[in-house]
C-alpha positions as CSV (number, residue, x, y, z in Angstrom):
1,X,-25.9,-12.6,20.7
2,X,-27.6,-10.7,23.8
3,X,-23.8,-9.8,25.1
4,X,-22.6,-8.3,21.5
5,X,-26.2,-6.5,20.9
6,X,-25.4,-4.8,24.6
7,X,-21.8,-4.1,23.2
8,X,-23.4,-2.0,20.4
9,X,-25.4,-0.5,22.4
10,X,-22.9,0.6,24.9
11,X,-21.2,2.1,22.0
12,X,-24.0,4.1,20.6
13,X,-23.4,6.6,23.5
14,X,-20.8,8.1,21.2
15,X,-23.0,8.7,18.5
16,X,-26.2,9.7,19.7
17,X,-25.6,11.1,23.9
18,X,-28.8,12.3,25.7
19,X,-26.3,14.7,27.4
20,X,-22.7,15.9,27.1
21,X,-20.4,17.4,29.7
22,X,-17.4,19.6,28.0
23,X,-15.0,19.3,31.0
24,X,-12.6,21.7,30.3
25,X,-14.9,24.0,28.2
26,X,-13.3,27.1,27.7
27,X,-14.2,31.0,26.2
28,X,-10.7,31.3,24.7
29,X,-10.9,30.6,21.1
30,X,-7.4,28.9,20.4
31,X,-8.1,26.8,23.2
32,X,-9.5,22.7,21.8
33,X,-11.9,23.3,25.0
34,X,-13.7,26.3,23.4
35,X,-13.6,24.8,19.6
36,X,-15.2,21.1,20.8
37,X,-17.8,23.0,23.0
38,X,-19.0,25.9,20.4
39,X,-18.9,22.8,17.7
40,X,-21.9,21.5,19.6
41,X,-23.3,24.8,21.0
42,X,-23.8,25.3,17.0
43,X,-25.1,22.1,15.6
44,X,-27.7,22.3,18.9
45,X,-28.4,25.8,17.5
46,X,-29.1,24.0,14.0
47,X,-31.3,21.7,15.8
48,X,-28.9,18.8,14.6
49,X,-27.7,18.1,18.3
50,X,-30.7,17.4,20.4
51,X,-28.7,16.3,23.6
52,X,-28.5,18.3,27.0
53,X,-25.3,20.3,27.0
54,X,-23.1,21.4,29.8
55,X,-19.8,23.0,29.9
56,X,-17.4,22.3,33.2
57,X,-15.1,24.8,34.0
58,X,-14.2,25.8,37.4
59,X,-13.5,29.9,36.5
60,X,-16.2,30.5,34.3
61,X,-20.0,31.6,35.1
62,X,-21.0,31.1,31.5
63,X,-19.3,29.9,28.0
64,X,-21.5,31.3,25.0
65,X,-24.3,31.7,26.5
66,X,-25.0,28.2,28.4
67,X,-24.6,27.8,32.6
68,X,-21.0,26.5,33.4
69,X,-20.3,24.3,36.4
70,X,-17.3,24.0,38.5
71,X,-17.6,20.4,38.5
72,X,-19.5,17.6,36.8
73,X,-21.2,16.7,40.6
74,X,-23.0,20.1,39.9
75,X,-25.1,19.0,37.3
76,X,-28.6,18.6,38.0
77,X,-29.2,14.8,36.7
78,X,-27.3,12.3,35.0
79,X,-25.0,12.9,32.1
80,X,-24.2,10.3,29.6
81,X,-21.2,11.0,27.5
82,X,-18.3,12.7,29.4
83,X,-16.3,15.1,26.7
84,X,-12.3,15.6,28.7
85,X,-10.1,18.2,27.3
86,X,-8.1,19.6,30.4
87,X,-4.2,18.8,31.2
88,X,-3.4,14.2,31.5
89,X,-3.1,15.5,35.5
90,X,-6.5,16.1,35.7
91,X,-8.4,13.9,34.0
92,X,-8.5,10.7,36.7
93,X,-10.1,13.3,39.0
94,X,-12.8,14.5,36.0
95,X,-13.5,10.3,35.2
96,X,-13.7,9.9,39.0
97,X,-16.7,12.8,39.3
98,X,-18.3,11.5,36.4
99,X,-18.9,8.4,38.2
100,X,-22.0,9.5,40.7
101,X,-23.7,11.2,37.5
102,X,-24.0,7.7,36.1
103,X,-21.7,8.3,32.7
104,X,-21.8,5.9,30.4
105,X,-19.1,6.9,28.1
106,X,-15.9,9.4,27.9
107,X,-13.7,10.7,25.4
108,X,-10.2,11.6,26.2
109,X,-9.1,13.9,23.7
110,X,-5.9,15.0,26.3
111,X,-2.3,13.7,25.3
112,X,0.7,13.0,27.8
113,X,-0.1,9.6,28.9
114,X,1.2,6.3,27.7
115,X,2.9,8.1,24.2
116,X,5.4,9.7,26.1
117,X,5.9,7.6,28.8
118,X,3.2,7.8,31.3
119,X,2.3,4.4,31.5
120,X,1.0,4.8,35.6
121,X,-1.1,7.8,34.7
122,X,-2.8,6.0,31.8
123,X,-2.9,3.0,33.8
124,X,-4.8,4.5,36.5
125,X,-7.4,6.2,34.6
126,X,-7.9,2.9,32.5
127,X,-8.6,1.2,36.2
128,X,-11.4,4.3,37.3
129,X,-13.2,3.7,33.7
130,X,-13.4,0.0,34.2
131,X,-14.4,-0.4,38.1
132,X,-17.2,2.4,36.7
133,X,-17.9,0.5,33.8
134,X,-17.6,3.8,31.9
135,X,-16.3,3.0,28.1
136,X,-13.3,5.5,26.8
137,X,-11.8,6.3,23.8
138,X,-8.7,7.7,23.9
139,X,-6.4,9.7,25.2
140,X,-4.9,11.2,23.0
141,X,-7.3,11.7,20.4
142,X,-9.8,13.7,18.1
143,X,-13.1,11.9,19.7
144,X,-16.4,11.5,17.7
145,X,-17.4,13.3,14.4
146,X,-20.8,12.3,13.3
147,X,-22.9,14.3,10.6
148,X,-26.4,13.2,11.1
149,X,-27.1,13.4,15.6
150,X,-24.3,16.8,15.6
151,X,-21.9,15.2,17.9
152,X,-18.6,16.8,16.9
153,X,-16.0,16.7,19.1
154,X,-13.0,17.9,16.6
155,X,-11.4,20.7,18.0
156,X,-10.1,21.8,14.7
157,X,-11.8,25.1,13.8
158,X,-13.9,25.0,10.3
159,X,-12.6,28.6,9.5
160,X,-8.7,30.0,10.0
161,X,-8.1,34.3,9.7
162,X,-5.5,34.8,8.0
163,X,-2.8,37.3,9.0
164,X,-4.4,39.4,6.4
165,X,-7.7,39.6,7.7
166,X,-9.3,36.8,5.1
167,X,-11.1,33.8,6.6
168,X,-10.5,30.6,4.9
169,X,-12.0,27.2,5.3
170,X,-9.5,25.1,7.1
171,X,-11.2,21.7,8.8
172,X,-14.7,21.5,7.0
173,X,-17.0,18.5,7.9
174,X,-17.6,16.2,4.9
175,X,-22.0,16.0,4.5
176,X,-23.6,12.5,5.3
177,X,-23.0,9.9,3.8
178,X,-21.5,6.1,3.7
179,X,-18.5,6.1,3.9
180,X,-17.3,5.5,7.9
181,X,-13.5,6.7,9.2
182,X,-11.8,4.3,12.3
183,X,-8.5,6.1,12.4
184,X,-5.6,5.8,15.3
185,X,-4.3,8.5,13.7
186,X,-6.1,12.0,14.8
187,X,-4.0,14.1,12.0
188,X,-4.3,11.2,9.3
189,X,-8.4,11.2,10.2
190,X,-9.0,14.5,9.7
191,X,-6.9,15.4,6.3
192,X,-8.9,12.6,5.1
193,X,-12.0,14.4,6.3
194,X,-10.6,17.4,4.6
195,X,-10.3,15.3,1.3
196,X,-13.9,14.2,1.8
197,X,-14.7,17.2,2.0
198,X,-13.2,18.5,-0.7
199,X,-14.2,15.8,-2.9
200,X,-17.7,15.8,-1.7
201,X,-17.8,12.7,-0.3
202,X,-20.2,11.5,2.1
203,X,-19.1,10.4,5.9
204,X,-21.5,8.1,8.3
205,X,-19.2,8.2,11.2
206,X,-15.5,9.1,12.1
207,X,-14.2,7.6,15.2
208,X,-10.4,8.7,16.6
209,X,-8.9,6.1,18.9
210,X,-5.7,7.2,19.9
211,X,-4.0,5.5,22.8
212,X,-7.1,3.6,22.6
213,X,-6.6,1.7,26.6
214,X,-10.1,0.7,26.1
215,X,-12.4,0.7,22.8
216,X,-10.6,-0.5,19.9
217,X,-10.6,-0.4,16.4
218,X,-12.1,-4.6,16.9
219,X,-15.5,-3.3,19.0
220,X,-16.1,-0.3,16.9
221,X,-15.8,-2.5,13.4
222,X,-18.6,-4.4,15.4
223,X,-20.7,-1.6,15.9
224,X,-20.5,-0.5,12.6
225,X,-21.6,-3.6,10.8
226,X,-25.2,-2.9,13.0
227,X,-24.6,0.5,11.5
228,X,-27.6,1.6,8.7
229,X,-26.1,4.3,7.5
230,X,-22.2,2.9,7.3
231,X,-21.9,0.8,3.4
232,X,-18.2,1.1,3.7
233,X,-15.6,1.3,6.8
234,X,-11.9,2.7,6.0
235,X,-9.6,1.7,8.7
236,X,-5.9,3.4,9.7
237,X,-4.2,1.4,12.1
238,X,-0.4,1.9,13.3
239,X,-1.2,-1.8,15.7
240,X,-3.9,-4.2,16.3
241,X,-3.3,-6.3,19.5
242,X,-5.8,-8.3,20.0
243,X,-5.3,-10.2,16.7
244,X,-7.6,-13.2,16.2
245,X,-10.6,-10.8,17.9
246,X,-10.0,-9.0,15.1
247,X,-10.0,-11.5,12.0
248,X,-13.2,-12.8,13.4
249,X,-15.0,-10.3,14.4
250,X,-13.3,-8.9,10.5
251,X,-14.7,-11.9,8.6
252,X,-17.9,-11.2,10.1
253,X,-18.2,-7.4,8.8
254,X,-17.3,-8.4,5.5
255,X,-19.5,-10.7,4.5
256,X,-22.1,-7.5,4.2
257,X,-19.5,-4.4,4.7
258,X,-16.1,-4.0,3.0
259,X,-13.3,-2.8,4.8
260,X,-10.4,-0.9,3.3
261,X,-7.1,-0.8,5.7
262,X,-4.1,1.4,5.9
263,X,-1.6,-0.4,8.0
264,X,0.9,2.4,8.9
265,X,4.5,1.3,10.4
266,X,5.6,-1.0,7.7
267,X,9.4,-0.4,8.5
268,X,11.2,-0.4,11.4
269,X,11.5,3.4,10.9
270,X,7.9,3.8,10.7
271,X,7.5,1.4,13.2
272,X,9.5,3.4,15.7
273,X,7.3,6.5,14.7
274,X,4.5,4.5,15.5
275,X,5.4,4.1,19.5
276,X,6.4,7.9,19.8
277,X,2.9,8.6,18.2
278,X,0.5,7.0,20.3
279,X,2.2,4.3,22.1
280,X,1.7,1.4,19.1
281,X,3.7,-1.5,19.3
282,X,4.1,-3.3,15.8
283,X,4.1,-6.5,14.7
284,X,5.3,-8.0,11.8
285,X,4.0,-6.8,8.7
286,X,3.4,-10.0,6.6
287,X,1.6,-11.2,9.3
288,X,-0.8,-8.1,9.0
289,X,-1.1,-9.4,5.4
290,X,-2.2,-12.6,6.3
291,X,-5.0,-11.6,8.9
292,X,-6.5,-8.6,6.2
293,X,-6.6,-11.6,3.5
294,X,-8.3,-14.5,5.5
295,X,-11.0,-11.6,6.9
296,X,-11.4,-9.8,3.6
297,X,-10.0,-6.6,4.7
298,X,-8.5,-4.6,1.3
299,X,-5.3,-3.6,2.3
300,X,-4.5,0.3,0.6
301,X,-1.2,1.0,0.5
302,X,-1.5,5.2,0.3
303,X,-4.1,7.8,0.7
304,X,-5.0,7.9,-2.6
305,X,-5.6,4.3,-2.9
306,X,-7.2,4.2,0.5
307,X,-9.9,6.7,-0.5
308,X,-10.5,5.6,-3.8
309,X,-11.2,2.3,-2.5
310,X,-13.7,3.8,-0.4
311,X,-15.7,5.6,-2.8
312,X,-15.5,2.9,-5.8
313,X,-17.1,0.1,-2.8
314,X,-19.8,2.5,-1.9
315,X,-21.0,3.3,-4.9
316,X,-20.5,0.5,-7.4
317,X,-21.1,-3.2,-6.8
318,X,-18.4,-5.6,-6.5
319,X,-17.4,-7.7,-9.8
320,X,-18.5,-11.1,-9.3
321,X,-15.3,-12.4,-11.5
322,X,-11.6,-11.4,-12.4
323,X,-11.7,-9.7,-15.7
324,X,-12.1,-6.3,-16.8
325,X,-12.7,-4.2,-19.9
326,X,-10.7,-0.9,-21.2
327,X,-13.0,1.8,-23.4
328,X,-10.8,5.0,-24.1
329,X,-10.1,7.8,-26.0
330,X,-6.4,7.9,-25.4
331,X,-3.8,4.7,-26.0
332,X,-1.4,5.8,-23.4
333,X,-3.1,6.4,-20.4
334,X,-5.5,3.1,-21.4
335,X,-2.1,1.1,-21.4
336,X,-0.8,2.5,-17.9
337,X,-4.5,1.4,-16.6
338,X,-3.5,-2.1,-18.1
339,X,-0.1,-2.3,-16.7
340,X,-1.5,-1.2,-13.2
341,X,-4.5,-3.7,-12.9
342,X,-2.3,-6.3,-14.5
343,X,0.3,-5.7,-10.9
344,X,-2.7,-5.9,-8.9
345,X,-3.6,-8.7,-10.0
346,X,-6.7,-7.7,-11.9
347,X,-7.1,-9.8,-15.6
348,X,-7.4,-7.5,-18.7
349,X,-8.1,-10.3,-21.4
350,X,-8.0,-10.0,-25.0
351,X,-12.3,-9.9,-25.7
352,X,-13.8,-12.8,-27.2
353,X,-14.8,-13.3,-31.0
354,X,-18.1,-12.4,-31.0
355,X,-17.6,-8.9,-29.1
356,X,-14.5,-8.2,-31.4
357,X,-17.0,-9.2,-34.1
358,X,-19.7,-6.7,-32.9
359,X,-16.9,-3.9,-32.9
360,X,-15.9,-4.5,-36.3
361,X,-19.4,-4.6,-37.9
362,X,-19.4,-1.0,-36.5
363,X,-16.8,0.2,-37.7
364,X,-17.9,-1.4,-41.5
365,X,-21.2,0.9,-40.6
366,X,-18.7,4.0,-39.3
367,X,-20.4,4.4,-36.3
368,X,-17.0,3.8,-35.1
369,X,-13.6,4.4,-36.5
370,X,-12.2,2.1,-38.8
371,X,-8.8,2.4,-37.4
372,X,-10.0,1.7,-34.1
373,X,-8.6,-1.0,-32.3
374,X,-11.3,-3.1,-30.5
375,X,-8.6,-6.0,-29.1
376,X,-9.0,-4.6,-25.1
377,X,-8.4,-2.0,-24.6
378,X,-11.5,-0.7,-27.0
379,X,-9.3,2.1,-28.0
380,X,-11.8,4.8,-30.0
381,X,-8.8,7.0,-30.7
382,X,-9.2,11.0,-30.7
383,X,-11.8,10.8,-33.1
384,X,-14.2,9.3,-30.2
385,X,-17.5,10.6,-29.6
386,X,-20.2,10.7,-27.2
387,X,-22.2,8.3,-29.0
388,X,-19.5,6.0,-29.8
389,X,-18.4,5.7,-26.0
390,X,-22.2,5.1,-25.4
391,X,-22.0,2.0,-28.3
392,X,-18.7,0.1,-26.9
393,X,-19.5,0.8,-23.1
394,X,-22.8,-0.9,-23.9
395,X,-21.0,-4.1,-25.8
396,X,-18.5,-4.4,-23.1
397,X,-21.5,-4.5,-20.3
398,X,-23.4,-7.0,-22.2
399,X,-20.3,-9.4,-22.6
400,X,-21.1,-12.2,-20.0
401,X,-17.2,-12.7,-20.2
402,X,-16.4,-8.8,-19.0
403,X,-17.3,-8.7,-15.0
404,X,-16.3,-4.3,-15.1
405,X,-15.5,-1.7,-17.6
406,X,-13.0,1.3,-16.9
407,X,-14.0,4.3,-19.0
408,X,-11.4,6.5,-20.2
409,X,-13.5,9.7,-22.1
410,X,-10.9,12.3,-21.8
411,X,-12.0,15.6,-22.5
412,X,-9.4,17.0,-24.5
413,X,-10.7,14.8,-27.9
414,X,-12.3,17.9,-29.8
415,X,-15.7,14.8,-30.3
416,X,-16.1,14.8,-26.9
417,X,-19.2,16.6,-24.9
418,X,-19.5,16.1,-21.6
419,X,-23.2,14.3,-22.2
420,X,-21.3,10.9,-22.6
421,X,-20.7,11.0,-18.9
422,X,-24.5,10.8,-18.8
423,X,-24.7,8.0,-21.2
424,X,-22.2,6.0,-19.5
425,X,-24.1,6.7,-16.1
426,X,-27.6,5.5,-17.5
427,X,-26.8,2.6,-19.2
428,X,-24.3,1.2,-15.8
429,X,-27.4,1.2,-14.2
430,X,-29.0,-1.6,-16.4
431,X,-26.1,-4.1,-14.9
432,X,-24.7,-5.0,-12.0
433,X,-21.5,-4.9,-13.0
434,X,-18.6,-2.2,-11.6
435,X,-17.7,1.3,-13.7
436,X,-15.2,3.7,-12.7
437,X,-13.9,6.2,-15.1
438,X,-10.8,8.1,-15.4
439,X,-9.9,12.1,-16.8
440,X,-7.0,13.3,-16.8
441,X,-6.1,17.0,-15.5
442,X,-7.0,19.6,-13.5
443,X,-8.9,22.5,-15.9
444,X,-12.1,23.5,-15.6
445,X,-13.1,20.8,-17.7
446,X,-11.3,17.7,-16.3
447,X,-13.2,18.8,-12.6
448,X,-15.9,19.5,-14.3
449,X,-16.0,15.9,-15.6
450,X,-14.9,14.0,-12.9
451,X,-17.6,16.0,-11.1
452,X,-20.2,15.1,-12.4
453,X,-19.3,10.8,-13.0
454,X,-19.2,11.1,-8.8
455,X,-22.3,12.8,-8.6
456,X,-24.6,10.5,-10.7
457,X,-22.4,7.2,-8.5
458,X,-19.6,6.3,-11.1
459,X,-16.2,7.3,-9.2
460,X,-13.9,9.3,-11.3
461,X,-10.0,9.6,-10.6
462,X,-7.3,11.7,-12.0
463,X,-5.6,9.1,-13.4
464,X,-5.3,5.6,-14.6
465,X,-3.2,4.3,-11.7
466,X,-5.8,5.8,-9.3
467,X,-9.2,3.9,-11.4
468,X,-7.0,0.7,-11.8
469,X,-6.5,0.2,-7.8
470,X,-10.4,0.9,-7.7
471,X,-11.7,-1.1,-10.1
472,X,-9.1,-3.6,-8.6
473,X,-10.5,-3.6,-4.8
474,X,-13.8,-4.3,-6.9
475,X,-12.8,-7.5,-8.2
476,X,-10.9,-8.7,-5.2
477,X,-14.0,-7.6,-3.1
478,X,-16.2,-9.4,-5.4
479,X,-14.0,-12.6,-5.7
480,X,-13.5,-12.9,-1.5
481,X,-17.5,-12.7,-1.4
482,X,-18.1,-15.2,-4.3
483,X,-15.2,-17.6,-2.5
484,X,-17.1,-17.8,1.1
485,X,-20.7,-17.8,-0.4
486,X,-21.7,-14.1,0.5
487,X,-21.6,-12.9,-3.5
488,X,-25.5,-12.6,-4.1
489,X,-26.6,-11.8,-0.7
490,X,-24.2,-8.9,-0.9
491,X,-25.1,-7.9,-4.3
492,X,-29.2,-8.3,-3.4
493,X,-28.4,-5.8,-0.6
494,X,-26.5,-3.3,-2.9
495,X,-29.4,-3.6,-5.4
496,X,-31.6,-2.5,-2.3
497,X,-29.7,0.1,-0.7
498,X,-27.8,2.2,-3.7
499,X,-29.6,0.8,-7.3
500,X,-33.3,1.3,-5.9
């Protein structure tokens, strides 16, 4: 216990340094040495960043307007978190004067080791790291991106100019959130960030490994389970060595943390990609299917599904059984939701007698369509109104034989306002039962929609494929926790920490 509590705190460095050292800090501003240091010259600026800050750079006096040293043995005191961005040459003799300044931590972010062959070099600056007992991530990688201490070490500009003189958001930094990012990938992390972003979703933490000779993608699932902030943890991985580390230390995290996993390097092709992109050596990739079952990681098999995973786990609670409900405006896109969550392995049953009953005694009244059909999907036709989303979403939650409900209110019924979304929202938050909601386009209206489902905690997708693989990590979230005895201790927790 005392050894992994000292694991997590050696990893904390990262996330919240007393001091930082920018070796390779630069004033040229399409250099990565001038983007990482001016990212935290800003959010120090902002008072978000409250470490010490010192750039290194040999030919400079001073890099926006803070002291440079010619060496990290200049610095007056100790420096905790060593940032390296100068040539794979250098960097054994930047981790070696780090040492007498008592470093607890460094980030590579330099390439040209092991991923193109330099196995010695990386080799060697592995061996200086551990006789230091300094902890590294990297080479080869984006570093640290957290929202809430300022420690931002992407050196991907938040702004472009344009050859026309117009500056354009390029790399913006999702707000905080719960959602955390483990990525081996650099690129891959930081298009999803953009996506976040764009979607307005909310990060905790975003960790690049790259060559990763050190921390791993096992230690830093660890730390994040300790993590408050972190609900949910999505994972890209191109290889996981240490194996059985990581289904235990897996199985652990998930009894109180999901875990959604892109396994990239499926095929030999991809595979082969793999080693030329950071060095990864894959394994066999039904044995990667085996260890993400027995640990209860949800294995995404794209982007979209990898993200919409992400955000249905944070914000809804898992179902506690396997079988789901259809409400809808449209027949078509309700059937293709079916037809998806049917392949997943998700249950769509016909509804029982008494809630067919209940639907029929409202249609008798008209307070739904008497050509409705109410067999599952609860299909209200185009005729479907605000009010008569509001009546079957609340039937379908109260049927103790219906564990979710997908809602399909598409905007383009001439009945529909956009107050249903509301209605929908309030009464999900009478049951602890899952609610994603799908509509389908990309006017003004269908954003405008979606918008607003995600802002009040009900995810929203684009379309029925993409709500059918959420609601489906759901119920196979919800079924591993029921299986090993973690359903209500999870479900108490979500209660506390989103529903209060």
């Amino acid at each position: 216990m005392e050894e992994a509590l000292s694991a997590v705190k050696q990893l904390k460095t990262f996330f919240e340094p007393k001091s930082i050292a920018v070796v390779g800090a630069s004033k040229k501003i399409t250099k990565a040495g001038h983007v990482i240091f001016k990212n935290f010259v800003d959010n120090k600026r902002r008072g978000v960043f409250k470490g010490e800050l010192y750039p290194v750079n040999p030919h400079e006096d001073y890099i926006l307007a803070f002291k440079c040293y010619p060496s990290i043995t200049n610095i007056v005191g100790d420096v905790e978190l060593v940032v390296v961005v100068v040539p794979a040459e250098s960097v054994p003799q930047a981790l070696m004067e780090a040492v007498p300044k008592h470093a607890k931590a460094a980030v590579i972010i330099s390439g040209g080791f092991g991923e193109v062959g330099n196995h010695e070099l990386e080799a060697r600056v592995k061996a200086i790291a551990q006789k230091a007992g300094i902890r590294v991530l990297g080479p080869n990688c984006l570093g640290v991106y957290d929202p809430t201490t300022g420690v931002d070490m992407l050196f991907l500009p938040e702004t472009k100019v344009l050859i026309t003189g117009d500056e354009v958001v390029a790399t913006p930094r999702p707000m905080s959130g719960p959602i955390a990012i483990v990525t081996q990938s650099g690129a891959f992390g930081v298009a999803v960030l953009d996506y976040m972003a764009g979607e307005q979703m909310g990060l905790s933490k975003f960790v690049s490994f790259g060559n990763k000779i050190d921390v791993n993608e096992t230690e830093m699932l660890h730390y994040l389970s300790h993590d408050e902030q972190t609900r949910v943890i999505l994972l890209y991985a191109e290889s996981i060595e240490a194996g059985r580390e990581f289904m235990e230390v897996a199985k652990e995290v998930t009894k109180h943390k999901p875990i959604v996993a892109i396994k990239a390097g499926k095929t030999e092709a991809g595979a082969r990609a793999a080693r030329s992109h950071t060095g990864a050596i894959a394994g066999s990739d039904k044995i990667y299917d085996s260890v993400f079952l027995q640990a209860g990681v949800l294995r995404a098999r794209d982007m979209e599904e990898f993200l919409g995973a992400g955000e249905a786990l944070a914000f809804q609670p898992p179902a506690e059984d396997n079988n789901v409900a259809v409400v809808t405006s449209a027949g078509g896109p309700a059937i293709m939701a079916v037809d998806e969550c049917v392949s997943r392995g998700v249950n769509v049953k016909r509804f029982s007698d008494e809630t067919i009953q209940r639907f029929e005694e409202l249609k008798k009244t008209g307070k739904l369509p008497s050509f409705a059909t109410n067999f599952n999907p609860l299909d209200l036709t185009g005729s479907a109104t605000s009010e008569m989303f509001e009546l079957g979403t609340k039937i379908l939650l109260e049927d103790p034989e219906i564990y979710g409900v997908m809602v399909f209110g598409l905007h383009h019924s001439p009945g529909m306002q956009e107050d249903y979304v509301d209605k929908v929202v309030n009464l999900s938050k009478n049951y602890l039962k899952p609610v994603v909601a799908c509509d389908i386009g990309e006017t003004e209206m269908a954003l405008y929609i979606r918008d607003r489902f995600d802002k009040q905690g009900v995810p929203a997708y684009s379309s029925p494929e993409d709500a059918s693989r959420a609601m489906a990590a759901l119920v196979h979230y919800g079924l591993y926790l029921k299986k090993n005895g973690f359903f209500e201790s999870y479900l108490k927790q979500f209660k506390e920490k989103v529903r209060s």
